[in-house]
TIDO-167872 format. One record per atom (N, C-alpha, C): residue in one letter; x, y, z. Coordinates in steps of 0.001 Angstrom, whole numbers, plus 500000, padded with zeros to 6 digits. Example, Ala and Ser with C-alpha at 12.3 -4.5 7.8 and 13.67 -1.06 7.14 Angstrom:
<rs>
a513190494310507800
a512300495500507800
a513200496700507800
s512850497750507080
s513670498940507140
s512900500030507870
</rs>
This chain:
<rs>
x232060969294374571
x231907970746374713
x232420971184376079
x233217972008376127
x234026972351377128
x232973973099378207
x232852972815379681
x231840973306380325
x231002972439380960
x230203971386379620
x229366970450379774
x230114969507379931
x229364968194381134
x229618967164381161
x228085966380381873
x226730966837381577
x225811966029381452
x224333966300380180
x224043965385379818
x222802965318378748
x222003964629379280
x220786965589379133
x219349964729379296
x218449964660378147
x217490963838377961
x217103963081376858
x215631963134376997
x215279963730376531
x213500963523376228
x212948962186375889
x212335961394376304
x211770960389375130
x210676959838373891
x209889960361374105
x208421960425373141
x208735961457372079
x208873960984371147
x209149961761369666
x210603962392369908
x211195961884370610
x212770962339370764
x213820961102370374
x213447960166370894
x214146958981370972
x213385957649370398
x211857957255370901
x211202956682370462
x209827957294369525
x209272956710369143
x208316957169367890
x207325957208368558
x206375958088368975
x205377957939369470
x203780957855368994
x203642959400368466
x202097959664367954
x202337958294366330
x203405958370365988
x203112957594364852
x202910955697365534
x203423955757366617
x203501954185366926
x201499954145367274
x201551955192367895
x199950955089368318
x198744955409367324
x199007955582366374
x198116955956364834
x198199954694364407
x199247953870364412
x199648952544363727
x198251951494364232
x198515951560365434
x197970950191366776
x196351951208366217
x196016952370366588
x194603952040366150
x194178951908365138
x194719951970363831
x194411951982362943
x194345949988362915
x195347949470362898
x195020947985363049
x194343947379363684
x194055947914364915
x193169947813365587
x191338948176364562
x191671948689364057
x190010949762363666
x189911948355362188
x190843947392361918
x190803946502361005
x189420945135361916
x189407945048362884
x188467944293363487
x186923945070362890
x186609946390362882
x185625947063362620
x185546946965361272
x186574946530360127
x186247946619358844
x186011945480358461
x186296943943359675
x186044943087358907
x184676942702359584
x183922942958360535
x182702942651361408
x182027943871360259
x182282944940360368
x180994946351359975
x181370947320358429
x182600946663357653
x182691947578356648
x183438949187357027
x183697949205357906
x183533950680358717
x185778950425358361
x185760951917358014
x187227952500357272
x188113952883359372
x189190951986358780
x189957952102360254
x190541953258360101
x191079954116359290
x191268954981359284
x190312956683359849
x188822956261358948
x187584956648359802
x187615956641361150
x187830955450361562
x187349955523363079
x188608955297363535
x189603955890363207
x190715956325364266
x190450957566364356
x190264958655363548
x189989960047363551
x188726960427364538
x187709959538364173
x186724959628365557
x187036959031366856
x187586957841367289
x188018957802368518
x188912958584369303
x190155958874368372
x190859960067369012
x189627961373369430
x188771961573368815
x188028962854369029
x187007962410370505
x186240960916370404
x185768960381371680
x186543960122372791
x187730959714372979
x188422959423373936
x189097960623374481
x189346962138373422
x189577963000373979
x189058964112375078
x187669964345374661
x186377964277375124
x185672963900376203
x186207962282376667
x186404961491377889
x186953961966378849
x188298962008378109
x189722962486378666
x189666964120379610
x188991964799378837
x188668965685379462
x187912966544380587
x186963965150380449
x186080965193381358
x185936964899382502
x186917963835382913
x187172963126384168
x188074964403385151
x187621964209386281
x188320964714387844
x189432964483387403
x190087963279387349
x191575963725386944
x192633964400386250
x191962964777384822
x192615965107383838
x193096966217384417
x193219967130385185
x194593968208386045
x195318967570386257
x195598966561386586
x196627965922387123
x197608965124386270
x196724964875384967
x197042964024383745
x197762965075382670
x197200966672383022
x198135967242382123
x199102967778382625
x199005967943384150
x200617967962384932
x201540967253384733
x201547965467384833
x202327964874384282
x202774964384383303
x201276965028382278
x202020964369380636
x201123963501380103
x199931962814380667
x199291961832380058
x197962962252379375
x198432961633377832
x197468962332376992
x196471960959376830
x195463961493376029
x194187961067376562
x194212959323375738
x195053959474374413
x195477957837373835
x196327956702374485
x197367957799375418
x197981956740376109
x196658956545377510
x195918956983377785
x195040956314378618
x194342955564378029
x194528955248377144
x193860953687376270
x194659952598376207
x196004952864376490
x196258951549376773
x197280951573378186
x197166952396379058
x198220952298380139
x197376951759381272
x198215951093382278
x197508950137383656
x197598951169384606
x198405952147385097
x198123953453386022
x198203952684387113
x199928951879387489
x200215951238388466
x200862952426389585
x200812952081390746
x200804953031391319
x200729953481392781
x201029954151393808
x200230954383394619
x199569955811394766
x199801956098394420
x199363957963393730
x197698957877393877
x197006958670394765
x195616958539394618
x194960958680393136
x195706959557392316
x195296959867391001
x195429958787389994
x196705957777390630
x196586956612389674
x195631955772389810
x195760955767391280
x194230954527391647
x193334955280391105
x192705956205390669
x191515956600390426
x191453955982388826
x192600956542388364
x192538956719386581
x192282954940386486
x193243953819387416
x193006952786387245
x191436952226387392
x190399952608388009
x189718952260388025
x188522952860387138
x188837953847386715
x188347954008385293
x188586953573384109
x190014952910383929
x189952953368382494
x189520952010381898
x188887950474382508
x188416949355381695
x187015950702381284
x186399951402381673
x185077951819381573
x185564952910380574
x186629953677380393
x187481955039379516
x187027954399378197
x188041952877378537
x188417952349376877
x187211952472375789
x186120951495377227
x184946951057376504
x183973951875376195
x183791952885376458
x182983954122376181
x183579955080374543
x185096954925374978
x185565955720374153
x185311955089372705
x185670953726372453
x185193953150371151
x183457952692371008
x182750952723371862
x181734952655372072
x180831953703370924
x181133954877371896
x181085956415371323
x181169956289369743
x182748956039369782
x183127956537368281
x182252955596367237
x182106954326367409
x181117953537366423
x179610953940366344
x179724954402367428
x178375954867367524
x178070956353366069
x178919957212366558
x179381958096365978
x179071957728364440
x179744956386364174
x179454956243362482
x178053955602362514
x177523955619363025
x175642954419363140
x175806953090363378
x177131952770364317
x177142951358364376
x176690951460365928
x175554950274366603
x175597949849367442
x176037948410368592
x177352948634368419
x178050947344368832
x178310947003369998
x178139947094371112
x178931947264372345
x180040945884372338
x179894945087371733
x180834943596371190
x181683944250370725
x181910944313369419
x182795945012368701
x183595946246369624
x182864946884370174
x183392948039371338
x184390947361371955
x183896946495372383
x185082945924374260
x185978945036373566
x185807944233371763
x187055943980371385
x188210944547371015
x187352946044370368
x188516947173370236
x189350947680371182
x188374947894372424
x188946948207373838
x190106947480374225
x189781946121374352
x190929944971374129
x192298945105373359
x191810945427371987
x192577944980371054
x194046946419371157
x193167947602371036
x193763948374371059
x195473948617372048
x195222948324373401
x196435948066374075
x197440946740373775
x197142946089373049
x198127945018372618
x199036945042371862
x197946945759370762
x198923946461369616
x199824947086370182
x199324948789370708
x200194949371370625
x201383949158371877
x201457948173372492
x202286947150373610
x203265946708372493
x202862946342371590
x203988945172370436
x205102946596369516
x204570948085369501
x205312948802368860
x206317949657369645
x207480949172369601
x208171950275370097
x209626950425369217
x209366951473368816
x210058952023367452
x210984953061367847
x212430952701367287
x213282953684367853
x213521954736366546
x213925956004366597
x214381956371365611
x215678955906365328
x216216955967363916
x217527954905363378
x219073955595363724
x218574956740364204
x219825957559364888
x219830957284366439
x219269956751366911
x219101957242368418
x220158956033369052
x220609954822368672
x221383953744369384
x223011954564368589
x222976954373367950
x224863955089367830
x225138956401368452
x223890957269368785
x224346958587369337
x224108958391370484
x223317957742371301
x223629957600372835
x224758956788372924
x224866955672372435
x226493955120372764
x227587956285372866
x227731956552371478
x229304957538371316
x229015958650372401
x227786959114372977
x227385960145373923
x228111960517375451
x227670958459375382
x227768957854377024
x228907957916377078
x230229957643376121
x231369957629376583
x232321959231377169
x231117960335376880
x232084961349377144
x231220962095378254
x230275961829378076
x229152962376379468
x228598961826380078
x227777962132380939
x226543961492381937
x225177962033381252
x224297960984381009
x223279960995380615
x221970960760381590
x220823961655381361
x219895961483381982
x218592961752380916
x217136960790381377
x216098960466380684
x215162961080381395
x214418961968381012
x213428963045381411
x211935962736380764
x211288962399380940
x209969961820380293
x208431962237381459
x207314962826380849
x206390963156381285
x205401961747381061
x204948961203381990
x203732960239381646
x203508959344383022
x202797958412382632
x202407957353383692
x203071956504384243
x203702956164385172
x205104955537385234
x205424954129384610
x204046953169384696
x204009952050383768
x204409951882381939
x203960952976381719
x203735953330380118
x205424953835379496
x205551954530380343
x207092954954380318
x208190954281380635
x207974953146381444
x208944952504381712
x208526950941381198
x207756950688380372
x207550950137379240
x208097950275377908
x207711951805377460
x208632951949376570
x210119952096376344
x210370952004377799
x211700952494377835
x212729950959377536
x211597949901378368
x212695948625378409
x211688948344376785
x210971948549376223
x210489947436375057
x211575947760373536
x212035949987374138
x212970949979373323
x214611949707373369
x215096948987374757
x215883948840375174
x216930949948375190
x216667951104375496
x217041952042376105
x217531952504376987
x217067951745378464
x217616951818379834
x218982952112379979
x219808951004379325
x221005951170379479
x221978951919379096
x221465953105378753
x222519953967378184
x222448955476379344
x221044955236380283
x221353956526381300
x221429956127382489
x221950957392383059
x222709957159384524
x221648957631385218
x220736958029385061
x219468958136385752
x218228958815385214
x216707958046385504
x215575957833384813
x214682958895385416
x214091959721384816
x213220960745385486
x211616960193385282
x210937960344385536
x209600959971384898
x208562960174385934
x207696961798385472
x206508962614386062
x205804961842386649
x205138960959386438
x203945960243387639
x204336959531388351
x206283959193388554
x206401958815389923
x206686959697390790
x206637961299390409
x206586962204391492
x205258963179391380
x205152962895390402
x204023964189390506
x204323965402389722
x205202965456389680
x205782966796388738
x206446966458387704
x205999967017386716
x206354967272385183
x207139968213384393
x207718968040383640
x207988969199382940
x207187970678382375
x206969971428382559
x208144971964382472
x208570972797383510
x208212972319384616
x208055972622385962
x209794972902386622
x210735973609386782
x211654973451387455
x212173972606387975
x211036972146388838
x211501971221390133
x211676969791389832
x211143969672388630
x211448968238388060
x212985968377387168
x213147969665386661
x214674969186386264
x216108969267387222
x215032969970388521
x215943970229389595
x216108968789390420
x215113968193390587
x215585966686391236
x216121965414390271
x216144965459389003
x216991965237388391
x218384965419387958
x218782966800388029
x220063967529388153
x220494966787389821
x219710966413390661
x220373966080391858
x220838964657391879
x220348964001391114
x220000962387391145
x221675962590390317
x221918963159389183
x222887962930388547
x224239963063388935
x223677964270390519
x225006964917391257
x225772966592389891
x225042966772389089
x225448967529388359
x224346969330388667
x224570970412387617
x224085971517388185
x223633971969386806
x222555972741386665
x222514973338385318
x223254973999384072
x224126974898385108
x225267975157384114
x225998974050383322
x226123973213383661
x226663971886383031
x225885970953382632
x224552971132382174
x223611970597381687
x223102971035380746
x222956969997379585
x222072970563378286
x220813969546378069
x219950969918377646
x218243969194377426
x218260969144376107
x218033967947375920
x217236967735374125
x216210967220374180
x215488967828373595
x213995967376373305
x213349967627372372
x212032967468371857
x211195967664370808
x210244968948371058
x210027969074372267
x208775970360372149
x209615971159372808
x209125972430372407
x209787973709372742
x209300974052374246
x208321973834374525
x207321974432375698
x207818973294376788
x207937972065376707
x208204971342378037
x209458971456377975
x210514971062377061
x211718970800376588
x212587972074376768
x212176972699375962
x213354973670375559
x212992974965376598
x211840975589376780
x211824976874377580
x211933976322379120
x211165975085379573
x211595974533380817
x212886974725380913
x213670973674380589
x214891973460380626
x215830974705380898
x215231975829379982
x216064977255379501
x215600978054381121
x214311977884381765
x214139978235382848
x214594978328383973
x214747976483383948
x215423976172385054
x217042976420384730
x218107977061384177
x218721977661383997
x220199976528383223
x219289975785382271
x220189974812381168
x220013975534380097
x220974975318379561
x220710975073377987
x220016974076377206
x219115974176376164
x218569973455375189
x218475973121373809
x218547971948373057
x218301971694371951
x217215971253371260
x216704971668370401
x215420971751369869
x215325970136368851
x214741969412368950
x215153967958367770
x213767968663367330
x214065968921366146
x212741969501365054
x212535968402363440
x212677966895364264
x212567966005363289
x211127966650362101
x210081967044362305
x209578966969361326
x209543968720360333
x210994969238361105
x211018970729360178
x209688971951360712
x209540971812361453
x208394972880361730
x208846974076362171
x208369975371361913
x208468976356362638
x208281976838363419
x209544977033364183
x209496978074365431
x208174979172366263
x208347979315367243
x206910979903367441
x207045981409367858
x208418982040367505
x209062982751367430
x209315983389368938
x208845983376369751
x208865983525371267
x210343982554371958
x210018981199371331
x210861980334372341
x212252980485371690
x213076980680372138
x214563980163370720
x215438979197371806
x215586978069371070
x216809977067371811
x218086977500371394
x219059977012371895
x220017976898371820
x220647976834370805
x220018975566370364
x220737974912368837
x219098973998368392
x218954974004367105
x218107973466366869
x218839972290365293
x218059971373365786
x218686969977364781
x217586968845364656
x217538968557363188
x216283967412362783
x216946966707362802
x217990965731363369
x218126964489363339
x219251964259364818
x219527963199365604
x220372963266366833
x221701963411366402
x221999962699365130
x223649962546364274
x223911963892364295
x223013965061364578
x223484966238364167
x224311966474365545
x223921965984367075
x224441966186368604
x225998966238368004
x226303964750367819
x227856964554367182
x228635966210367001
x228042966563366130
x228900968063365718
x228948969121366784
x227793968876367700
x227724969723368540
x228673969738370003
x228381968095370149
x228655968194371999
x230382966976371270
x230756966392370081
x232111965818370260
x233383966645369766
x232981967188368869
x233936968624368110
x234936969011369303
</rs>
C-alpha cells in the first residue's frame, strides 16, 4: 500500500489463541476435581473464573494490572518477573491468589479440600504453559508481510507471560521490534505506548497501520495516536457503532488484499 511501510501486530486473540487456550488448561485442569470429588470441570471453571476474578479485583494492584493488560486468569499462571514494584508485589501474592482462588471456587460447590485446592493451583499453570496455539493464518501472512514491510508486536500483559507466548508460539522472528506493557508501564491504549514503539521502529504514524482484535485498545488507540487501523473480527461480532476502523477482516489472509494489491 503506497504510503505504508510499517505493521504492528496485536497478539492475544490476534495472532495466538488466547481465552480459548485458557478455558482449555482449566477445564483439564478441573479433570483432577472430577476424578478425587465427582465435581463437573466445566462447573468449576465457570466458578473459578468468577473467584479468581473477585480476588483479582480486590488486591492494591489491580490499577496497575488493568493499565497494562493483566487479566485476572493470566494471574493464575504468570511468575510477575520483574523489577517493577507492582511486579514484586503481584509476585508475592499470587502462590496465595492461585490458592484461594480454587480454594473459594470448590468451596463454592460444598467441597472442602484445601489438597485438591493447591493441586489445582499447581496444575493449572502447566497446562496452560503446554498451549500455545497459533491461528492457521497467522505463519504465511507474517512471512509474505515481512518481505514488504517492517513489522512490530504490540501486546498488553506481564512481561514473562508475553514473552512466553511469544517464543512457545515461535513468533519472535518475524518482528523488527517487541512492545510489551509491563516492561514499561504503559499500555495500550495509551498513546505513549504506540509512540515509543513507532520510535523503536524509526517509523511515524502516518506510515503505520495496527491490527488487532479489540476495538478499544487496538483500533481507537491506534486511530488516536494518529495510525490507521484494522479491526480482525475473527468471531463476526458487531461493531459498537462509536468506534469504526479502517478496514475490518475475520481472518489475516484477508491483510493480503489489503496491504499486497
Amino acid at each position: 500500500m503506497s504510503g505504508i511501510d510499517t505493521l504492528i501486530f496485536d497478539l492475544d486473540d490476534t495472532l495466538v489463541v488466547e481465552e480459548a487456550s485458557a478455558e482449555a488448561a482449566f477445564i483439564e485442569a478441573g479433570e483432577l476435581a472430577r476424578t478425587r470429588r465427582g465435581l463437573d470441570p466445566r462447573a468449576l471453571h465457570a466458578t473459578v473464573r468468577k473467584t479468581c476474578r473477585e480476588l483479582w479485583h480486590a488486591f492494591p494492584s489491580h490499577p496497575y494490572c488493568k493499565t497494562i493488560g493483566i487479566s485476572s486468569w493470566e494471574g493464575m499462571w504468570a511468575d510477575f518477573t520483574g523489577a517493577d514494584p507492582n511486579l514484586e508485589a503481584l509476585r508475592e501474592w499470587a502462590p496465595a491468589y492461585r490458592f484461594e482462588s480454587w480454594r473459594a471456587a470448590l468451596q463454592a460447590h460444598g467441597i472442602d479440600d484445601p489438597e485438591l485446592a493447591a493441586m489445582l493451583a499447581d496444575a493449572f499453570p502447566r497446562l496452560r504453559r503446554e498451549r500455545h496455539v497459533v491461528y492457521p493464518d497467522v505463519a504465511r501472512t507474517l512471512q509474505e508481510l515481512s518481505n514488504r514491510y517492517a513489522l512490530g508486536l504490540m501486546t498488553n500483559g506481564a512481561p514473562d507471560l508475553q514473552r512466553r507466548k511469544i517464543e512457545g508460539a515461535s513468533l519472535g522472528g518475524y518482528f523488527d521490534q517487541v512492545f510489551i506493557s509491563g516492561e514499561t508501564g504503559i499500555g495500550k491504549p495509551d498513546r505513549r505506548a504506540f509512540e515509543m514503539l513507532l520510535a523503536r521502529l524509526g517509523s511515524s504514524a502516518v506510515r503505520t497501520v495496527m491490527i488487532g482484535d479489540r476495538l478499544t485498545t487496538d483500533v481507537l488507540g491506534a486511530q488516536e495516536a494518529g495510525m490507521r487501523a484494522v479491526w480482525v473480527n475473527r468471531p463476526g461480532k458487531s461493531g459498537d457503532g462509536e468506534i469504526v476502523p479502517d478496514w475490518e477482516i475475520s481472518t489475516l489472509d484477508e491483510l493480503m488484499r489489503i496491504f499486497t494489491d
